[in-house]
N, C-alpha and C positions, 0 to 999 in steps of 0.2 A: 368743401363739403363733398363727401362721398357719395359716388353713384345710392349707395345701400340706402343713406341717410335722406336722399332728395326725394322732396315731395312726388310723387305719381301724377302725371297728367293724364286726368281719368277721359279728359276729352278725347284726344288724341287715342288713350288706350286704347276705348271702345271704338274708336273708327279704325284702329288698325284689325284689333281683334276680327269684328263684325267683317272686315275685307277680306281678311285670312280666311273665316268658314264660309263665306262667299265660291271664293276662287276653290279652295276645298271642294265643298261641294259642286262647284261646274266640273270638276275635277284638272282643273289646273294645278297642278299640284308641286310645282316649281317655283310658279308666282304665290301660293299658297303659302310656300316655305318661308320667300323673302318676308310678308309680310307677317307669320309668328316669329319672326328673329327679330321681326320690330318691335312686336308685343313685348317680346324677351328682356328687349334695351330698356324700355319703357319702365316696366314693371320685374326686375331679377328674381325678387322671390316666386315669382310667374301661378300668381292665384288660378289664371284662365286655362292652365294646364297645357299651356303651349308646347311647351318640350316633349311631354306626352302625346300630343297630335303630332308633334314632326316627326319622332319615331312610329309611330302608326302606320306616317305617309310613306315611309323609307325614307325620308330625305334628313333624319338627323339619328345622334346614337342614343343606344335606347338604355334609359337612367336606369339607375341604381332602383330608384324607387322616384312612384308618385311625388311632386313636393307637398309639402305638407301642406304651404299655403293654399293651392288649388282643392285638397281632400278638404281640409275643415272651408273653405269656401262653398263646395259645392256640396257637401251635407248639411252647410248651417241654410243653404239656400232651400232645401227639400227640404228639410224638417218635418215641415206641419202636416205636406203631400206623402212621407214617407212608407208610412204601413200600407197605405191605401196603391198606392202607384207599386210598389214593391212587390206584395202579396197579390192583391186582385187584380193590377196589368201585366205585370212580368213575370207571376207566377212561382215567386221565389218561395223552395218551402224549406231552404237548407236547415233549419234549426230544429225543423221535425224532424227532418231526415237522422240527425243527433240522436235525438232525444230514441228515435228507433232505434238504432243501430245500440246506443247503449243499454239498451232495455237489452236485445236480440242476444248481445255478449254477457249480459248480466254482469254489469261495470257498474260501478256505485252503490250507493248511494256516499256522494261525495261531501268532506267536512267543508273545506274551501275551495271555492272557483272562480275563476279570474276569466271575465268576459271580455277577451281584448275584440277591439272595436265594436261596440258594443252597442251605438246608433240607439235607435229608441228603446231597445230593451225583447226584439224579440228573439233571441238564445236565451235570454235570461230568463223569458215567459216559458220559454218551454223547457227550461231545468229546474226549474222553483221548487219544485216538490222532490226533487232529487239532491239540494243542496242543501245546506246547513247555513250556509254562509256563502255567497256571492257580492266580488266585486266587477265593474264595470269601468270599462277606459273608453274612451273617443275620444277624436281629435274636434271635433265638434261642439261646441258648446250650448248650440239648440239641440242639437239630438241627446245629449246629456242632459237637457233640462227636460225632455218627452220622458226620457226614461227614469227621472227621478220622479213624475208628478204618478207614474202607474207603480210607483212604492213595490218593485219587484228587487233590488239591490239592498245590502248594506251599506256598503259604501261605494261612492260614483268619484271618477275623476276629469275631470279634461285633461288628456295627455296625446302624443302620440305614441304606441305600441312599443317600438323599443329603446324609447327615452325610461319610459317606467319599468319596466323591464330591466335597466339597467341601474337605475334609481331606487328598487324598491329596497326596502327594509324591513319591510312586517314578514310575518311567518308565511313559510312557502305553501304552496297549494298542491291538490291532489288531481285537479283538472283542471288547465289551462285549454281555451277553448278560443279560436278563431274565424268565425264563419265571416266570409266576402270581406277579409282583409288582406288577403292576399294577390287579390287584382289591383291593387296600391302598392304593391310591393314587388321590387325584379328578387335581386337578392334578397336568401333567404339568413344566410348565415348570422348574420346577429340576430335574428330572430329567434333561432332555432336552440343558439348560445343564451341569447337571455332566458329564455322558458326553462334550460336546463338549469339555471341558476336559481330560480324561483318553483323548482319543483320536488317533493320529495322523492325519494327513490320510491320506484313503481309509478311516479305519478304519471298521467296523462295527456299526452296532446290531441288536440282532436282540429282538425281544421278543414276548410274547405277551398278550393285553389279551381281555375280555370283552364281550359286545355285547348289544344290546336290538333291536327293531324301531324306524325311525325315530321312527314317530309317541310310544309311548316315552319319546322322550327330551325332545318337545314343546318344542324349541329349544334347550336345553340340551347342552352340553358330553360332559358326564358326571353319574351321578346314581347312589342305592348302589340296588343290584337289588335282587329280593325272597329273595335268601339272604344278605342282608348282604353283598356287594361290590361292587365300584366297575363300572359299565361305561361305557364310553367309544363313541361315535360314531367312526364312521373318519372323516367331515370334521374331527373335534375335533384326531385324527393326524397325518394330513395337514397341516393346516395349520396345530400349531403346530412339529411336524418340518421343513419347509418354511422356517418363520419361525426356526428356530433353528440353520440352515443345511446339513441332510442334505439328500439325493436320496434321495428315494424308488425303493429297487431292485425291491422288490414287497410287496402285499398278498394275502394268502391267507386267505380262509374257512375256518375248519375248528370241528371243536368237541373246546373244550376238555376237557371232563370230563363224567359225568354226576351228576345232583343229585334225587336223589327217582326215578332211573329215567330220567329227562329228559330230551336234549342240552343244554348249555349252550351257543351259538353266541359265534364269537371271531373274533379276526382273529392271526395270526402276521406281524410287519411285519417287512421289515428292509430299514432305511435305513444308508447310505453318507456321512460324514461330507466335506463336499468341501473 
């Protein structure tokens, strides 16, 4: 029987996990490490997002991307808490900030749009009257079921982003739109590539991405922050956007959400597929 295929011992998992953000947080952060490489053994598809905290902590390399299991684990977990926790604690309003910024350029009113990551539905609340036709992706299958019950979508999927993306088959879109999926993602490239395949010429990317101070990122691309998600350099943007044949229509500072009281500082891009 293969590691992949053997049952999880959920006893053991949580007693490793729960040790790891123990020692984490006293900030031992050594013995921290040994004990999410155990979570790792335990459970490979790694739901708890361990990989993710070891690169946080510096003590491991930092993925490709979030794993899947961990995103649709911990969005099927919030769900219900979602809008409410999001919006009125964290303060998140990137989907207005959209919905401004395409009004400000006088962009749209768009046939089809494709709300990757799309959580309960609020990008899709706040482009509704601007689209014809919206579809919806998450990796999440409670938060897809929140945003199918607020009848703001045509059609909804459970997917991960650049599975469908690379999957799809229906007619391409004129705005392809990604708010707070990009802190689950390091690399951008098959991202960037799938959008281009599913987009028409002129069409749209609009997205929203998370940020460090240069020095920070210490040459580096992207690397996961210290709340566990992804942030990306606006050179890293830029020029693999550039390299995978959009124009750049603008870059905007703003912050995205807050974290402990915080700001978290971000960029809102949206590039033009030529």
């Amino acid at each position: 029987m293969t590691q992949k295929n053997k049952k999880i011992d959920e006893e053991a998992l949580a007693e490793a996990y729960n040790r790891a953000l123990s020692l984490e947080k006293s900030g031992n952060f050594d013995a921290a490490a040994a004990a999410y490489r155990e979570v790792l053994d335990l459970d490979p598809d790694d739901h708890g997002g361990a990989s993710v905290r070891l690169a946080s902590m510096g003590r491991g390399e930092t993925p490709l991307k979030a794993p899947d299991a961990y995103v649709a684990t911990l969005f099927d977990q919030h769900a219900d808490v979602f809008d409410n926790v999001l919006v009125d604690q964290l303060h998140y309003c990137v989907p207005l900030l959209v919905r401004q910024r395409v009004q400000a350029l006088e962009l749209g009113p768009f046939k089809r749009v494709l709300d990757l990551g799309c959580g309960t539905g609020l990008t899709g609340g706040a482009l509704r009257d601007l689209a014809e036709d919206i579809t919806g992706i998450d990796l999440s299958e409670n938060m897809v079921e929140i945003a199918h019950e607020k009848d703001l979508y045509e059609t909804l999927y459970v997917a991960e982003a650049v599975d469908f993306l690379d999957d799809n088959e229906e007619a391409p879109f004129d705005l392809i739109v990604a708010t707070d999926v990009l802190p689950y993602m390091g690399a951008l490239e098959a991202l960037f590539f799938g959008a281009v395949d599913n987009l028409l010429p002129g069409g749209l990317l609009i997205f929203s991405s998370e940020t460090l101070p240069d020095e920070a990122f210490a040459g580096h691309p992207f690397m996961v922050g210290p709340h566990q998600r992804f942030a990306h350099s606006e050179a890293y943007l830029r020029d693999r956007l550039t390299a995978t044949g959009f124009e750049i229509v603008e870059v905007t500072d703003i912050t995205v959400r807050l974290e402990e009281g915080e700001p978290i500082p971000g960029q809102l891009v949206i590039a033009r597929f030529l």
